[in-house]
C-alpha positions as CSV (number, residue, x, y, z in Angstrom):
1,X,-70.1,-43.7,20.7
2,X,-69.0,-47.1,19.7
3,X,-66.7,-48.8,21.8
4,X,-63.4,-50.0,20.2
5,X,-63.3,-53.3,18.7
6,X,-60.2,-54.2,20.6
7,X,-61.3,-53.1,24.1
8,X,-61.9,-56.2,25.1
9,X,-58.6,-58.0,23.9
10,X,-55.4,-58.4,25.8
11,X,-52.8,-57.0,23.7
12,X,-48.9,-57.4,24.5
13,X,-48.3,-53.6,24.4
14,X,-45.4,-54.4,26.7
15,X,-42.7,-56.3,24.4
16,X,-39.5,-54.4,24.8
17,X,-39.7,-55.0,28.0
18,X,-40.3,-58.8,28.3
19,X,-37.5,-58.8,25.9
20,X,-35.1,-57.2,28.3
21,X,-35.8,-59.8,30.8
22,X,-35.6,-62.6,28.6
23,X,-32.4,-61.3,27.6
24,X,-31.1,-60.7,31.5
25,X,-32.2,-64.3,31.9
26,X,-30.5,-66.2,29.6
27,X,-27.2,-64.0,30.3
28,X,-27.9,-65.0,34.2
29,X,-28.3,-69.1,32.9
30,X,-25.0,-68.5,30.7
31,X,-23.3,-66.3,33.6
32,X,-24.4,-69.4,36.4
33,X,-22.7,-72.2,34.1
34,X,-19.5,-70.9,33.2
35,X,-19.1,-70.7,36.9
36,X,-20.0,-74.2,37.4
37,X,-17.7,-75.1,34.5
38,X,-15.0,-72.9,36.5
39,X,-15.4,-74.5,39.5
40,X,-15.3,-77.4,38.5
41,X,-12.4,-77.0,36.4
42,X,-10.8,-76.1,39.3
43,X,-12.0,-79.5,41.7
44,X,-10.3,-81.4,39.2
45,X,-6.9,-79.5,39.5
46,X,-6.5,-79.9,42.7
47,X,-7.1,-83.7,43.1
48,X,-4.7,-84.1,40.3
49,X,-2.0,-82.3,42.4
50,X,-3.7,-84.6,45.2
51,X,-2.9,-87.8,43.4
52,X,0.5,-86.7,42.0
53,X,1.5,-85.5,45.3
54,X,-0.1,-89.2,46.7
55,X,2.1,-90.9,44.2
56,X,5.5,-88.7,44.7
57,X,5.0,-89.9,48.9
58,X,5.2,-93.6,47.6
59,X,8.4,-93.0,45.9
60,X,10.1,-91.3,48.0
61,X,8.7,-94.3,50.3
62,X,9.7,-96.9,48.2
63,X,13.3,-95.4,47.6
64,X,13.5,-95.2,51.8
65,X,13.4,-98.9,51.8
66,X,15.5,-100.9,49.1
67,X,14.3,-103.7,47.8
68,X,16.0,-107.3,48.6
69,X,17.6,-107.2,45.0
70,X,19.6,-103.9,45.7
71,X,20.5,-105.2,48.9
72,X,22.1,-108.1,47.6
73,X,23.7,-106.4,44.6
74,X,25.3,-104.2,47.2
75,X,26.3,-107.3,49.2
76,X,28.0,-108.9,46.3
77,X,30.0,-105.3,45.6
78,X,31.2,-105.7,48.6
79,X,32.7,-109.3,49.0
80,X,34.5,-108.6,45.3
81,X,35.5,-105.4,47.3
82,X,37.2,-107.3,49.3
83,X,39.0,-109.5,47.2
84,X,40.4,-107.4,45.5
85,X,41.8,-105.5,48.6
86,X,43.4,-108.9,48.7
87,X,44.6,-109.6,45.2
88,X,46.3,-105.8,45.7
89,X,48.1,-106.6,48.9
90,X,49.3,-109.7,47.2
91,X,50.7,-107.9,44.5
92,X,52.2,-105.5,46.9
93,X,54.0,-108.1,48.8
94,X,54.8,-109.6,45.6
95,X,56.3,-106.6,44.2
96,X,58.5,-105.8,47.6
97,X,60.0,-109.2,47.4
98,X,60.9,-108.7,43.7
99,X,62.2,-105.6,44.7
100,X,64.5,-107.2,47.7
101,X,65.6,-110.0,45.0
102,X,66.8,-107.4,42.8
103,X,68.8,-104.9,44.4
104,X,70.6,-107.7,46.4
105,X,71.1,-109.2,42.6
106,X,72.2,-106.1,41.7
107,X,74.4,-105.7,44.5
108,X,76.1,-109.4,43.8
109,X,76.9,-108.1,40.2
110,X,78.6,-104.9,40.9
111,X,80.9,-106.6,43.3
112,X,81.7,-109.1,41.1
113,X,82.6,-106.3,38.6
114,X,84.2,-104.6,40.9
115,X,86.3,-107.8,42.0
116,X,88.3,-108.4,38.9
117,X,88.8,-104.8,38.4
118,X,90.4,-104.4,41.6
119,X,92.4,-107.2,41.5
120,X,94.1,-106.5,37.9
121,X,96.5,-104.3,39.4
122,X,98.1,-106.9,41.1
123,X,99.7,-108.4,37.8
124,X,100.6,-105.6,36.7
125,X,102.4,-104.8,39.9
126,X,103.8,-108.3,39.9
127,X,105.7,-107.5,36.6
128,X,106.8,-104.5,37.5
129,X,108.4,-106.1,40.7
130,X,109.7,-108.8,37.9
131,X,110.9,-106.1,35.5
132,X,113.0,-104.4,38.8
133,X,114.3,-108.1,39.4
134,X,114.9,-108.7,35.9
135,X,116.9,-105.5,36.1
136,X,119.4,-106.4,38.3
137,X,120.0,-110.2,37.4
138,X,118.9,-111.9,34.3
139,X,119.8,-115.7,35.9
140,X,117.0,-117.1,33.6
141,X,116.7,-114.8,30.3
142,X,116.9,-117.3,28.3
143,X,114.2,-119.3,29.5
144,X,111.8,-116.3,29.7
145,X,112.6,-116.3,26.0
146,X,111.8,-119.7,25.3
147,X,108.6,-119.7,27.1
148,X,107.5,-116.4,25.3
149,X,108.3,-118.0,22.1
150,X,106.4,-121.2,23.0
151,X,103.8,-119.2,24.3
152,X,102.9,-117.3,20.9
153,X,102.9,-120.2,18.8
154,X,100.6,-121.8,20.8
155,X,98.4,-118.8,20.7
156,X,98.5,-118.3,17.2
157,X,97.8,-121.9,16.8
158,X,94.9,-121.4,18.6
159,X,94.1,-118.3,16.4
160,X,94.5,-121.0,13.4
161,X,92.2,-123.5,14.8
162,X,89.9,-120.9,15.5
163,X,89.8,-119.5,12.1
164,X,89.1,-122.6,10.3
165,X,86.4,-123.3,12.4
166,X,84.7,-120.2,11.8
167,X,85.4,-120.6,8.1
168,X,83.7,-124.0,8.4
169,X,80.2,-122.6,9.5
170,X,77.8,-122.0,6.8
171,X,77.1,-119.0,6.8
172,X,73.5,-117.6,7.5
173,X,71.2,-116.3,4.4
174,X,68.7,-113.8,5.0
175,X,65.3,-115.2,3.4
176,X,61.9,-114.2,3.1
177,X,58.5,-114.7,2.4
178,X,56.2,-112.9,0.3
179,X,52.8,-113.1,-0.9
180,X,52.4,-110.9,-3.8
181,X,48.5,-109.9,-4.9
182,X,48.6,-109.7,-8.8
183,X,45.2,-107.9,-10.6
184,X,43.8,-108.4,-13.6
185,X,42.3,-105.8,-15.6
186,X,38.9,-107.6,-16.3
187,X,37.0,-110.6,-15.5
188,X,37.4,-112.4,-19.3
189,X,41.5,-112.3,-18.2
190,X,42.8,-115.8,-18.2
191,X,44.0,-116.1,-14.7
192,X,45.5,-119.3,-15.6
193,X,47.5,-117.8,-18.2
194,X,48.6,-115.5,-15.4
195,X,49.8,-117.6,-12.8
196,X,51.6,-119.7,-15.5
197,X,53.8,-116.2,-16.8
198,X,54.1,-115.4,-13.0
199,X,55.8,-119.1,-12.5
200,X,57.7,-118.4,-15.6
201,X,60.2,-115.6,-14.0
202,X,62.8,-117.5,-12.1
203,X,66.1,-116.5,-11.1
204,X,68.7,-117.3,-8.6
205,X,67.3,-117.1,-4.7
206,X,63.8,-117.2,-5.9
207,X,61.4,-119.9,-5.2
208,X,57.6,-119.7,-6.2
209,X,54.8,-121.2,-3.6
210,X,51.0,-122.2,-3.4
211,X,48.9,-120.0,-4.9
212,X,44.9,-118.9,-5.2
213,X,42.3,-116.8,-6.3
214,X,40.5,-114.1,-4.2
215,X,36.9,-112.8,-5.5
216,X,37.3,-108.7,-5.6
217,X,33.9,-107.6,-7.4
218,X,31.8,-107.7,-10.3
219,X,33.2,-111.2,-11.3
220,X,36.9,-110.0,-11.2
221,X,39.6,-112.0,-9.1
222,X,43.1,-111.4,-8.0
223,X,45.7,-114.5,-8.2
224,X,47.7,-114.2,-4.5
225,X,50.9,-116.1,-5.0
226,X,53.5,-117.0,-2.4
227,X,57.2,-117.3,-2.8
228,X,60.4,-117.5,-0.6
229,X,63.4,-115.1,-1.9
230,X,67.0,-114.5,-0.7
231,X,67.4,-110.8,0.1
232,X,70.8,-110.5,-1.1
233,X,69.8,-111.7,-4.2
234,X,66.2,-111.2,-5.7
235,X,64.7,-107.4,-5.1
236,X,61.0,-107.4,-4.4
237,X,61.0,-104.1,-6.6
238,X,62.6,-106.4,-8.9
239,X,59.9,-109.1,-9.2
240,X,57.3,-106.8,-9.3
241,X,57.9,-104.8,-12.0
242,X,58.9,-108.5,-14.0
243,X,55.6,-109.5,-13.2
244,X,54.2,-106.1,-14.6
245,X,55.7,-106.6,-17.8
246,X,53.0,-108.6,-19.2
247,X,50.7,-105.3,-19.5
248,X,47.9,-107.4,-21.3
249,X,47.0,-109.2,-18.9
250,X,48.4,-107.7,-15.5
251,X,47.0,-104.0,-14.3
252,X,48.9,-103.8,-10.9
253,X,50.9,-105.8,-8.5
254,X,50.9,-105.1,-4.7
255,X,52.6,-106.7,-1.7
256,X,50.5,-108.5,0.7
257,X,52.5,-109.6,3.1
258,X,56.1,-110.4,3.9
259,X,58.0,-111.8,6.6
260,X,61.4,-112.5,7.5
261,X,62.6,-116.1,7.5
């Protein structure tokens, strides 16, 4: 019998199994790393909390001991403190006194209110006692007369003199000043034009000023005139709506300003 050709060869008749281990293996590597990577992971966590908890001691350190900057600025806080635990003590004293001054002004006042007051009677009393003497004996009636009489005309005299004084005074007119914003409706408006038929109102109590022209946009400017009017004889309504007659050339007019004189 002939012997088999492959007798004498080693064949791998065992595969499946070799595979198996190569395939525990390799799970064993993969198995033994992610653990390292785990622990490791886990090194580095904790000397993060080490450092942060390192850094949070120094803090807390440096917060313990104020700088020489904080301890100044608290220094100067407290010398302005101080002065101004002054300043209000001044103002308290100062206020007291004023106090003091004013009821014992007050005081002065009401008795010299009261003084007159109280003494008026008197008078009065004194011609009644005058009128009971007069009663009985009228020795000097006729003088009484006389000086009553001399009496009156001196006081309306008086009243004369008085009255043509006051009549003398000039008396006081109410003025005021304006300055009046007048618009165009475009920028080709002639704003000379404008301030020269402005000008040309006049009337009594009216009195035109300087004028000038603000820039408002695009080109377009407004001519802001001043004048000085009587107010019981010129209307600002009035002016206005002269001034807004000449509808070609004026859109609106608007008060700026005005000020009693």
């Amino acid at each position: 019998m002939a012997a088999c050709p492959l007798a004498s060869e080693r064949v791998w008749v065992e595969k499946s199994q070799y595979q198996d281990a190569e395939q525990k293996y390799f799970e064993h590597l993969s198995k033994a790393g992610g653990e390292c990577t785990l622990v490791n992971e886990i090194a580095k966590a904790r000397q993060h909390i080490k450092n942060s908890l390192e850094r949070m001691d120094g803090i807390a350190a440096l917060a313990s001991t104020p700088g020489k900057d904080v301890l100044d600025r608290i220094a100067s806080l407290e010398k302005e403190n101080a002065s101004l635990r002054e300043i209000v003590e001044q103002l308290k004293k100062t206020s007291l006194k004023t106090e003091d001054r004013i009821s014992k002004l007050e005081s002065r006042l009401q008795s010299v209110s009261n003084g007159p007051a109280q003494a008026a009677p008197a008078p009065a009393a004194a011609s009644n006692s005058k009128s009971d003497d007069d009663d009985g004996v009228d020795l000097f009636g006729s003088d009484s007369e006389d000086e009553d009489e001399a009496a009156a005309k001196i006081r309306e005299q008086r009243l004369a003199e008085y009255a043509a004084k006051k009549s003398k005074k000039p008396a006081l007119i109410a003025k005021s000043n304006v300055i009046l914003d007048v618009k165009p409706w475009d920028d080709e408006t002639d704003m000379k034009k404008m301030e020269e038929e402005v000008r040309k109102i006049s009337t009594d109590g009216l009195l035109w000023g300087a004028a000038k022209l603000i820039p408002l946009a695009f080109g377009i400017h407004k001519l802001s005139i001043s004048c000085v009017v009587e107010d019981d004889k010129v209307s600002i309504d009035w002016l206005t709506e002269e001034i807004e007659k000449n509808e070609d050339i004026v859109q609106s007019v608007d008060v700026a300003a005005f000020n009693k004189i």
